[in-house]
C-alpha positions in Angstrom: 11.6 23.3 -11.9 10.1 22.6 -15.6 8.7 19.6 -16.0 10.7 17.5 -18.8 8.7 15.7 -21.6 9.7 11.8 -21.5 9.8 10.0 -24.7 8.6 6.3 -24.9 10.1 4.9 -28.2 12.5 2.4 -26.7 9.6 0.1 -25.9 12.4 -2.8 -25.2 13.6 -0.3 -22.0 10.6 0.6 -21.3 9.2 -3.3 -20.7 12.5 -4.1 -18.8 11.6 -1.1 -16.1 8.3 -0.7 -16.5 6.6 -4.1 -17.5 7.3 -6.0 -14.6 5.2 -3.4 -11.9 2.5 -2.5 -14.8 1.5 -6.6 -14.7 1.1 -6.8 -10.8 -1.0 -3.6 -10.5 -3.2 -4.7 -14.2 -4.8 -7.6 -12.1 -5.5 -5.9 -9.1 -7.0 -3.3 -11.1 -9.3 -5.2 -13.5 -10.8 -7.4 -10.3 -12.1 -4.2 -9.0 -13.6 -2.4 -11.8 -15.9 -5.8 -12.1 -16.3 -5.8 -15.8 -18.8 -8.1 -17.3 -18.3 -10.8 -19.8 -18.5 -10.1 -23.4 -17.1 -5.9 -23.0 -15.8 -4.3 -25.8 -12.3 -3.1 -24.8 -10.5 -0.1 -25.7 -6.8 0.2 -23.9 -5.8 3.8 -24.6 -2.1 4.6 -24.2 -1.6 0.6 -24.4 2.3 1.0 -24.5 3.6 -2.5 -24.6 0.3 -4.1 -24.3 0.3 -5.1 -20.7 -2.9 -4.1 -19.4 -4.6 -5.3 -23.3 -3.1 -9.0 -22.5 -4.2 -9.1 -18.8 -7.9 -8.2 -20.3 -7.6 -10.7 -22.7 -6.5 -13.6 -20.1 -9.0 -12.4 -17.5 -12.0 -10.5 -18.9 -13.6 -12.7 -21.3 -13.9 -9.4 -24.0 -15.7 -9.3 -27.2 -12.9 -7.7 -28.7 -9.7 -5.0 -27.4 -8.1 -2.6 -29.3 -5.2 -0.8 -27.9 -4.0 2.8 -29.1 -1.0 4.5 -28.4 0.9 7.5 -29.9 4.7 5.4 -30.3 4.7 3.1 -33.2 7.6 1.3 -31.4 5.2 0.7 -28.5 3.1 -0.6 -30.7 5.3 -2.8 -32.9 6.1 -4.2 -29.2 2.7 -4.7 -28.2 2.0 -6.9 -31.8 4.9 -8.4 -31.0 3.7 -9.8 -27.6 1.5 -12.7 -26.4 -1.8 -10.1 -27.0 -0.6 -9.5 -30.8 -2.8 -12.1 -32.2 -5.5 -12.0 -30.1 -6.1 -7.5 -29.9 -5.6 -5.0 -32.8 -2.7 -2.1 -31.7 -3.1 0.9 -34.2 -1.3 4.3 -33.5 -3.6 7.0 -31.9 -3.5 10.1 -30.2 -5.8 9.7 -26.9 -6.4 13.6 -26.8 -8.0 12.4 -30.5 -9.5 9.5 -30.8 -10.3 7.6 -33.8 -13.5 6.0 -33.2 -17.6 6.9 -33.0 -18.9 8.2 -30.3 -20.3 4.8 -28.1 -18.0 2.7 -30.0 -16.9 1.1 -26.7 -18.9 -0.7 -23.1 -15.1 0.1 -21.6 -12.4 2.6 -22.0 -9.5 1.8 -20.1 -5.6 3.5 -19.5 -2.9 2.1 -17.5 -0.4 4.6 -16.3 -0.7 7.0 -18.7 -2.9 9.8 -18.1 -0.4 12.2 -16.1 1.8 11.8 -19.6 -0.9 13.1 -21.6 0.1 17.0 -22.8 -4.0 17.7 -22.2 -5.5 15.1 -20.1 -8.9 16.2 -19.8 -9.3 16.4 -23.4 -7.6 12.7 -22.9 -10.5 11.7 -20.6 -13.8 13.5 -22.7 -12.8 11.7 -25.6 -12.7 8.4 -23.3 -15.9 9.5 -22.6 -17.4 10.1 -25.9 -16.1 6.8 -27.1 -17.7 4.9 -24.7 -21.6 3.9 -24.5 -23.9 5.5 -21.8 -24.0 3.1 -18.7 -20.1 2.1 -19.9 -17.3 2.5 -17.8 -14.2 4.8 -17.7 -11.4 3.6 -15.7 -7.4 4.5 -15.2 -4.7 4.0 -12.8 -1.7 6.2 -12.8 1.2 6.1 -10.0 1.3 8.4 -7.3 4.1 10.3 -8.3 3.2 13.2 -5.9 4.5 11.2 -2.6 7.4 9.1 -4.8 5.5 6.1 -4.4 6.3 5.1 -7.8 8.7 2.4 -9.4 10.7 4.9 -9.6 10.4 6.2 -6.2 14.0 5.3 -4.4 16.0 5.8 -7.0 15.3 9.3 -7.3 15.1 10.0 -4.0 18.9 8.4 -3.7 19.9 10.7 -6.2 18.5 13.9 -4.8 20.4 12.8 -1.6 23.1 12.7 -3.3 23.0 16.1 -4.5 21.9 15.3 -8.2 18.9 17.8 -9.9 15.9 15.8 -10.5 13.3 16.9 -12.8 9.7 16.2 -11.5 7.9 13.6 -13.5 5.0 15.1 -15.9 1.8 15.4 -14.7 2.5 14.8 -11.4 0.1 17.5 -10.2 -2.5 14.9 -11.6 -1.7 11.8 -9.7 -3.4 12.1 -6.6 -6.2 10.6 -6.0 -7.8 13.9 -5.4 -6.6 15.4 -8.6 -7.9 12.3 -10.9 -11.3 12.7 -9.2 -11.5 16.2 -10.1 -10.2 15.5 -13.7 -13.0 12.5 -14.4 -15.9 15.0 -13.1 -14.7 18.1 -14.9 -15.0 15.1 -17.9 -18.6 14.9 -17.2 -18.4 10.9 -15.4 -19.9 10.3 -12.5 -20.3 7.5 -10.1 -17.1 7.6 -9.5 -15.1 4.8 -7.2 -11.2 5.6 -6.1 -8.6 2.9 -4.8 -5.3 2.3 -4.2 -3.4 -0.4 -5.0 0.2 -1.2 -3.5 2.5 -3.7 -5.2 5.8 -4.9 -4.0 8.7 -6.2 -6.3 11.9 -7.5 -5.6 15.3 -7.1 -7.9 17.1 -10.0 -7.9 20.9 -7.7 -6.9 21.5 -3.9 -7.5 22.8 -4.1 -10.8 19.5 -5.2 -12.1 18.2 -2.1 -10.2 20.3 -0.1 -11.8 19.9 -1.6 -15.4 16.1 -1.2 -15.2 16.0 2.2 -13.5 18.6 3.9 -16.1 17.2 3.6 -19.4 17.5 5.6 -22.7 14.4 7.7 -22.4 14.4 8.6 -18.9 15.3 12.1 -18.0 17.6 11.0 -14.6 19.4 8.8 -17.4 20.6 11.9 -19.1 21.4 14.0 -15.9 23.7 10.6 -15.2 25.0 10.3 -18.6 26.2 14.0 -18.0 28.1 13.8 -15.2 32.3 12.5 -15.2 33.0 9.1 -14.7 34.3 9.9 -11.2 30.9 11.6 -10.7 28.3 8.7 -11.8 30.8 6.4 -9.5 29.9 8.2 -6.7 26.6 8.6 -7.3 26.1 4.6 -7.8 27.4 3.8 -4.3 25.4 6.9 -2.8 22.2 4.9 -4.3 23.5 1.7 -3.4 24.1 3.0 0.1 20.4 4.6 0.2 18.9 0.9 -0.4 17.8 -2.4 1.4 18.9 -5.5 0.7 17.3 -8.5 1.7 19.5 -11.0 3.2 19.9 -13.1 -0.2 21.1 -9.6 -2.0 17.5 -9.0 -3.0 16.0 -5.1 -3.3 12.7 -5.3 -2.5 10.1 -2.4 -2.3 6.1 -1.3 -2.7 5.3 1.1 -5.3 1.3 2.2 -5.3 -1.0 3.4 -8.1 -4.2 5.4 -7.7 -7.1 4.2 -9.6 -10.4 5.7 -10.6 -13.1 4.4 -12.4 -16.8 6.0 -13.2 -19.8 5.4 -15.7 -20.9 7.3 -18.4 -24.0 8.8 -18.3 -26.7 8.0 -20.1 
């Protein structure tokens, strides 16, 4: 099955599925990279500006500057509580718009598998970034459905419904990120993972956040008869657990590299 391109614009549905898991896994993340005080920041693919703000509020940076190729994520992101404190400016990440060494650390929060040429994604991360710097990203592991994600589409498959794979999923192991940062000439590189569990407050919050605009599942549901997409709630419904308050509560897990640049 062809992968299927997803389109970020709707950065408002994007922050009511996404934003809530991208601000558990940020902290975890920027504990273990161990960055020192004082780092200039770049956040490439900054979406919404999650991972720019928990920087800010943790990191002590010089300075952040987040890139991302939607303006309506970035409209969102200047919008948000790091709009006054980071610069957000429109980039590609496969071309960045900055001098080589420009940066002590290069970061991207579950993004890399969306990139059309990841690699390219990651040398530029590289070039951008001073010798002795670091190079760092986290992406979910869509491979094994351990994503946000995860058991909704797995409900829906039950159910009989055609589920196209997420993009770049062949780059979201551990494995395959390790290979990716050493073809990008890193090295000393350090893997984790990192497991997060959120809890829905009742299904129909599940299902608001899981079904938005952009998402290709959305417009497999969207084309199915009423009858049809009835059905297909209860089946998912039916595939969940509920807590005994109502509550849908599950882990998701990103995998996380980071390496230095050589000098």
């Amino acid at each position: 099955m062809a992968e299927t391109r997803i389109d970020f614009a709707d950065a408002t549905a994007y922050e009511r599925f996404m934003g809530r898991w991208s601000r558990a896994v940020a902290a975890h993340f920027l504990r273990w990279i161990e960055p020192p005080r004082g780092a200039r920041w770049l956040d490439v693919g900054c979406g919404t500006g999650v991972l720019t703000e928990a920087v800010l509020d943790l990191c002590e940076p010089a300075f952040v500057i987040g890139i991302d190729p939607s303006g309506a994520q970035i409209e969102q992101a200047a919008r948000g509580p790091a709009g006054s404190r980071a610069k957000f400016q429109q980039a590609d990440a496969m071309s960045l718009p900055f001098a080589e060494g420009s940066f002590d650390i290069a970061a991207s929060a579950l993004v890399i598998n969306f990139v059309p040429d990841p690699l390219a994604a990651l040398r530029e991360m590289r070039r951008v970034t001073a010798p002795g710097g670091i190079v760092a990203g986290y992406v979910w592991d869509f491979g094994r459905e351990f994503s946000p994600s995860g058991p909704f589409r797995q409900a829906m498959r039950a159910f009989g419904a055609n589920v196209p794979p997420i993009p770049g999923t062949m780059h979201s192991s551990l494995a395959a990120l390790q290979s990716l940062f050493l073809r990008a000439g890193m090295n000393a590189l350090g893997s984790m993972t990192v497991d997060v569990t959120l809890a829905y407050s009742d299904f129909e919050d599940f299902w608001n956040a899981q079904t938005p605009d952009y998402s290709p599942t959305t417009k497999i549901i969207n084309s199915m008869t009423e009858g049809e997409r009835r059905r297909l709630k209860r089946a998912v419904r039916q595939a969940l657990s509920f807590g005994p308050n109502g509550k849908i509560e599950y882990a998701a897990r990103a995998n996380a590299l980071r390496a230095t640049v050589p000098a």
